[in-house]
N, C-alpha and C positions, 0 to 999 in steps of 0.2 A: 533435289530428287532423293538423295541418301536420305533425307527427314519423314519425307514424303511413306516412298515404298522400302518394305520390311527388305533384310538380308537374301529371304528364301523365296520372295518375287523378283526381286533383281535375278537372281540365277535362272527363276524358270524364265524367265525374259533373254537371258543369256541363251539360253539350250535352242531358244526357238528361232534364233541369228543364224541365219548363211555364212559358210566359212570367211566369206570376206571380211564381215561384219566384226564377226568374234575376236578376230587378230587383231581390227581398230581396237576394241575395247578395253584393250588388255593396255592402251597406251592413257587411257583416261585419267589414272588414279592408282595407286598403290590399294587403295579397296579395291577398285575393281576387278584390278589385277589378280588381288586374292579370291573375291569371290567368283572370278570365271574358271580358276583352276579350284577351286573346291566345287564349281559346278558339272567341270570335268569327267566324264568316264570313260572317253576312247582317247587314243592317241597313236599317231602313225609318221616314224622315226626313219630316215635314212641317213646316212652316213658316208662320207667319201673314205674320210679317215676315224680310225675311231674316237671316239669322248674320253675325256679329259675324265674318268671314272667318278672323284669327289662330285665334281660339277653336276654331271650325268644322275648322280645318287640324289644331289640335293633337289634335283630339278624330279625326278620324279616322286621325291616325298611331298613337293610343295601340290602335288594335285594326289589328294587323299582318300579320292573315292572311283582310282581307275579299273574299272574294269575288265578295259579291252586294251591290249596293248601289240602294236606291230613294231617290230627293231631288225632294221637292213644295214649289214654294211659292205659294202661295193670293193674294197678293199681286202686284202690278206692282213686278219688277226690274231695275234699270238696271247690274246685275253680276252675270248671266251668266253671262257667257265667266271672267268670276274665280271662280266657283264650280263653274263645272267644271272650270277649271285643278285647282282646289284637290281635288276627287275626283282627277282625273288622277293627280296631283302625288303623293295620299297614299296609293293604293290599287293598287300595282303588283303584283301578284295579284288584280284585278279580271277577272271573267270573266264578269257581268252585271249591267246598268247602265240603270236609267229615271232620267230626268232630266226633268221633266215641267211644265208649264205656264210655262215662263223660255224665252224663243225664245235659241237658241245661233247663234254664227257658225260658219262654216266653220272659220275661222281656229283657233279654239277646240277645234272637231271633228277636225283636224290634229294639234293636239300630244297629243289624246287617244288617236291609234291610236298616236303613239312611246312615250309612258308607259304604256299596257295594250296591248303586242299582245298578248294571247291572249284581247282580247275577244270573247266568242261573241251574247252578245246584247245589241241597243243598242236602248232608247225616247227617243227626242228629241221637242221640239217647236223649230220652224222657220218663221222668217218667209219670207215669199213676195214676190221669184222664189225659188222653188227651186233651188237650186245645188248639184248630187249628186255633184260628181267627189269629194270629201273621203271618199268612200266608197273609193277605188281602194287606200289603205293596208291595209284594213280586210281582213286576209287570212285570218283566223280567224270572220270576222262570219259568223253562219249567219242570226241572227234580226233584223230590224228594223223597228219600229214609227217612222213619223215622225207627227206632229200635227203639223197649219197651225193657225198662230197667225194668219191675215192676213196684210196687205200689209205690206209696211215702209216703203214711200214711196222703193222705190228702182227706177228703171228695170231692167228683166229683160235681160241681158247677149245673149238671143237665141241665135246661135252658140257661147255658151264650154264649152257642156255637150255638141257634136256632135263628142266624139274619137275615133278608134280603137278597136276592140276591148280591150275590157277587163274581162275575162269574173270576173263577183262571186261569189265562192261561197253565197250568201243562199238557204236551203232555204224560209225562213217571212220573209211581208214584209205587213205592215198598213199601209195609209194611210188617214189620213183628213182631210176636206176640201179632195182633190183636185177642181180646176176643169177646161175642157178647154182655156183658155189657161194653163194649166200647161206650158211647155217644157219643163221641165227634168226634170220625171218621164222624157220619153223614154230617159234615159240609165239608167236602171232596165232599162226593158222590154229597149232594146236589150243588157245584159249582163248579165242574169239570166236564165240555162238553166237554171241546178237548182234554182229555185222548183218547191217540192210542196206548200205553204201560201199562198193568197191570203187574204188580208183589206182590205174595203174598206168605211168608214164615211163617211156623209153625204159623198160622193162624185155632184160633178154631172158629171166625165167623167172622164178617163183620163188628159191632157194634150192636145196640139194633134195637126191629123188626122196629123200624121207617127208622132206620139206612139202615137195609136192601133191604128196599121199593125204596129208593134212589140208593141204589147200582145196582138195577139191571136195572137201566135203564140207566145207565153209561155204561151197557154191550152192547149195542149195536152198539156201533161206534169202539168195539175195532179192533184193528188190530194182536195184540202181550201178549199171556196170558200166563204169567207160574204160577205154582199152585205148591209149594213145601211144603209136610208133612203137607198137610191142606184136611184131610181124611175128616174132621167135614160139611166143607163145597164144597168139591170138587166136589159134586154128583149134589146138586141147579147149580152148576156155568157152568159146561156141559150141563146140559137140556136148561139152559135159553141159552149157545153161540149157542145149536144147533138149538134153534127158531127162534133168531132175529139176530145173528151176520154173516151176508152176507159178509161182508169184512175181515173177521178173516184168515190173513197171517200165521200166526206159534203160534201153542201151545206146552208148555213143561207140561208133568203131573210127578211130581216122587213122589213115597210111600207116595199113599193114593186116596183111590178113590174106588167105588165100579166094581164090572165089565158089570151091568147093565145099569149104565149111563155114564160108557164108550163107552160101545158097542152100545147106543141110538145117542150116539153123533159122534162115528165113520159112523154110517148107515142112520145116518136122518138127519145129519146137513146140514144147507142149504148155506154150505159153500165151501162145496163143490171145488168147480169151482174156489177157491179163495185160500184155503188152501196150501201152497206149502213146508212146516215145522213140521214133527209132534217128538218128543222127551217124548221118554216114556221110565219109569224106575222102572217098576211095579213088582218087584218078584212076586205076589202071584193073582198078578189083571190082568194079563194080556194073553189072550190066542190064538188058533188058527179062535176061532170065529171074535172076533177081526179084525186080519188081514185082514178075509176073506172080511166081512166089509168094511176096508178100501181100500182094492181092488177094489171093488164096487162104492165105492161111492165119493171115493177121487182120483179122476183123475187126477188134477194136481199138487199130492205132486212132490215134488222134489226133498226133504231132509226126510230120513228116520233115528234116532237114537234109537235105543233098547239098554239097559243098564241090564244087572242082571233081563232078562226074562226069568222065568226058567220052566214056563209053558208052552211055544211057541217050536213048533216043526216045521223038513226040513220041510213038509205037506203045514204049513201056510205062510212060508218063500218063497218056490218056489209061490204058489196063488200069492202072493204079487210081485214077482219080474216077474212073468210072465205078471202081469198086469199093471205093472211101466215102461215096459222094454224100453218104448220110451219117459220116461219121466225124471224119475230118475238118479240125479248128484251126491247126497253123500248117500251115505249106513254106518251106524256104527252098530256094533253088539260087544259090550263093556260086555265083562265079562258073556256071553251067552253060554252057554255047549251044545248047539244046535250044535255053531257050531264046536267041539269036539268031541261031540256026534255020529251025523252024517255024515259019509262020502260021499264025492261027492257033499256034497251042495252048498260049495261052489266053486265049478265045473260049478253047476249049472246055479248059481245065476251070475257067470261071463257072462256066455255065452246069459244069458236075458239080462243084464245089460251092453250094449254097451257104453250108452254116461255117463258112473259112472266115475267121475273126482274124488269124494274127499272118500278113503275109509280108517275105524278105526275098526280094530278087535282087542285093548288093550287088558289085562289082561285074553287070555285065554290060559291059563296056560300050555294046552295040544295041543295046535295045532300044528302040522307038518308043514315040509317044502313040503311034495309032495301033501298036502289042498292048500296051501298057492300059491306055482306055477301055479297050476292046471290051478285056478283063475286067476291070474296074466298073464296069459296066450291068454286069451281073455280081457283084460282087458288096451287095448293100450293107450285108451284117458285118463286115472290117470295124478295127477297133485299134491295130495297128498295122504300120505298113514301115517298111524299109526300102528305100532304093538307092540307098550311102554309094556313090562309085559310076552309077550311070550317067554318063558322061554326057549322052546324045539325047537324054530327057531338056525340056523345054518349059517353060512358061505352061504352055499346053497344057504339058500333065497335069500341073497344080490346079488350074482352072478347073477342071472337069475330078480333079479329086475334092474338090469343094461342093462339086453339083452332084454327084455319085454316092460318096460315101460321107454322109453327114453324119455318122459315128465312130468316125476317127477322134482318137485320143490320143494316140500318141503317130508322129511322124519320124522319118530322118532321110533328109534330101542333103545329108551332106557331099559335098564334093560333086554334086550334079552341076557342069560348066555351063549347062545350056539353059538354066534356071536364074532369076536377078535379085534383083531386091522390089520387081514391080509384083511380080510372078508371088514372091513369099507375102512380101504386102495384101495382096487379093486374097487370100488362101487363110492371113492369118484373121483379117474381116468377115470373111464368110464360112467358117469353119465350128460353126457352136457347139461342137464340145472338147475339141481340141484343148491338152492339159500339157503335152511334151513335145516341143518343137525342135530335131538337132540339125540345125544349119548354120554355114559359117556367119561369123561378124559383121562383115561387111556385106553381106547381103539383108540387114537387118535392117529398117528406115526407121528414122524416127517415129515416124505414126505407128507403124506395124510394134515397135517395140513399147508405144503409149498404150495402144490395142492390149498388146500382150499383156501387161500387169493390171489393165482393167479387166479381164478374163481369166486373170490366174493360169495365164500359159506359162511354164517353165521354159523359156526359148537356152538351150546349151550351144557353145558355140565350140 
């Protein structure tokens, strides 16, 4: 075969291998071995303890053309900044990079932008004060994710982080456990204009009130805002998207947030018109007032996710789907006793929802097969579906989602008990255009999984 096919076919042949495959290859030959790490550009690393640095160094010069690179280690390490030299060091074609739970220095973050400038996206984790100027090299960075690891026990320098303009090119930026004596975040707010991406996780503020002052006028070019377990300041960040952020595409809110300035930002926001993503996971904040709200005033949602709403009733669910009905493409109602609760609703919510392509009813535990058909029933244009978790689904269901929705593409029936291997079998025969199938293993029959690779079903288990 080496006679046969060139160097640079072997590799594309390599690239287009299933992780399984790839790992045999590597046992074939000392060629091959070489050429599937020079075919290489991603790699994703965990660690119990940490690597043996030589080793670590030599292993990732031997794949020369990495791109993409993920390094976890699980453990407490006292090197660091030597292990990210050593990425640095070995990966000069690096163009995106997590580095995760080893808090880095600055110092380290330094010789990191002269050995990969063309880094486009960075995840660090960082001890606190936070100290952001190492950011100012960074002339390629569009994407950046930091994680607070804590204190380090070192006094916050105060002043060192209040320079001049210095304007970051950073489109997309995650923090998470940001405090509001956090100084050094200010240096963010203040030079990041073309953020179109917020993200902020178990976040009790923003930085210090100077800090703040700057933040919120980064709010208004966003496009993309999710706010997870950031109660503290989730109520300021609604008021201000719903005064000045006009272009605001998709917000996520989960646990935390008041219901007054939610329901201020579902009914006032002047975004109305722009909004087509809303993703709420509110147990305790979220209700039919609400809905009713975004019935009202958010015309061109698209995408609707409700997660563990246990205050929302049929009542605000029909409002809502009565008033999407010509708009609305994914519906998710994930672990919501509504709709268990109530019968016929989603009966209902089918027969509003004509052009519903992507729908997820996961983890309710009690739902039936004759809720579930009902729906499925009017529900022709689907293209995907979820019911990962429903426990009391049947054979049934699969049957009649084969005769219903013959433009199903992708599925996942995992963990449905009342589901077989007859039930998956029928479903994966009479399903023509079915391309993702996630159910477990053993519910897989051999025919059903001869079916699958003659159909190009991806069946995940």
């Amino acid at each position: 075969m080496d006679s046969i096919l060139c160097d640079e076919l072997v590799q594309e042949i390599f690239r287009r291998l299933p992780p399984p495959s790839s790992a045999a290859v590597s046992l074939v030959c000392k060629k091959w071995l070489y050429l599937l790490r020079s075919s290489t550009t991603s790699l994703s690393l965990c660690f119990i303890q940490p690597p043996f640095l030589p080793s670590f160094t030599s292993f990732l010069r031997s794949h020369p053309f990495l791109s993409t690179v993920s390094v976890t280690v699980t453990s407490t390490v006292d090197s660091s900044d030597q292990l990210l030299l050593s990425v640095a060091s070995s990966c000069p074609k690096l163009r995106h990079l997590r580095f995760l739970n080893c808090p880095v220095s600055s110092l380290s973050l330094l010789s990191l932008s002269a050995s990969c400038p063309n880094l486009v996206s960075l995840a660090v984790t960082l001890f606190r004060p936070l100290r952001l100027l190492w950011l100012t090299p960074f002339k390629s960075l569009k994407e950046l994710s930091i994680y607070s690891a804590g204190n380090s026990g070192e006094l916050d320098s105060g002043g060192l982080d209040f320079v001049g303009p210095c304007e970051l090119n950073l489109e997309s930026l995650l923090l998470t456990g940001i405090q509001s004596s956090d100084k050094g975040v200010g240096f963010l707010w203040r030079n990041c204009k073309k953020v179109r991406t917020l993200k902020l996780k178990s976040c009790e503020g923003v930085g210090d009130q100077a800090s703040f002052l700057a933040f919120l006028e980064c709010l208004e070019g966003l496009q993309e805002v999710e706010l997870r377990t950031c109660r503290g300041i989730a109520d300021g960040v609604l008021l201000k998207l719903a005064e000045s952020s006009v272009m605001l595409n998709s917000l996520l809110l989960y646990d935390g947030g008041s219901k007054e300035g939610l329901l201020h930002f579902l009914g006032q926001s002047k975004c109305g018109g722009s909004l087509q993503n809303l993703d709420l996971r509110l147990p305790l904040d979220l209700d039919n007032n609400h809905l009713t709200a975004a019935a009202e005033n958010l015309g061109s949602l698209r995408s609707l996710r409700l997660q563990s709403c246990c205050l929302v009733t049929g009542e605000g669910l029909k409002i809502l789907g009565n008033a999407m009905a010509n708009g609305l493409e994914e519906l998710a109602l994930i672990n919501c006793d509504v709709v268990e609760r109530e019968s016929g609703l989603l009966t209902t919510l089918g027969q509003d929802l004509k052009r519903l392509r992507k729908l997820d009813l996961s983890f309710n535990d009690m739902l039936l097969d004759k809720e579930l058909i009902s729906m499925l029933v009017s529900c022709n244009n689907l293209n995907e579906l979820k019911v990962r978790g429903c426990k009391k689904l049947t054979n049934l269901a699969v049957v009649s989602l084969a005769k219903c929705c013959e433009r199903l593409q992708s599925v996942d029936v995992m963990y449905c008990c009342g589901m077989d291997a007859q039930g998956v079998e029928f479903f994966v025969l009479n399903s023509p255009n079915l391309r993702l199938l996630h159910v477990e293993g053993n519910k897989v029959s051999d025919v059903a999984r001869t079916w699958a690779s003659h159909k190009s079903i991806e069946v995940v288990a």
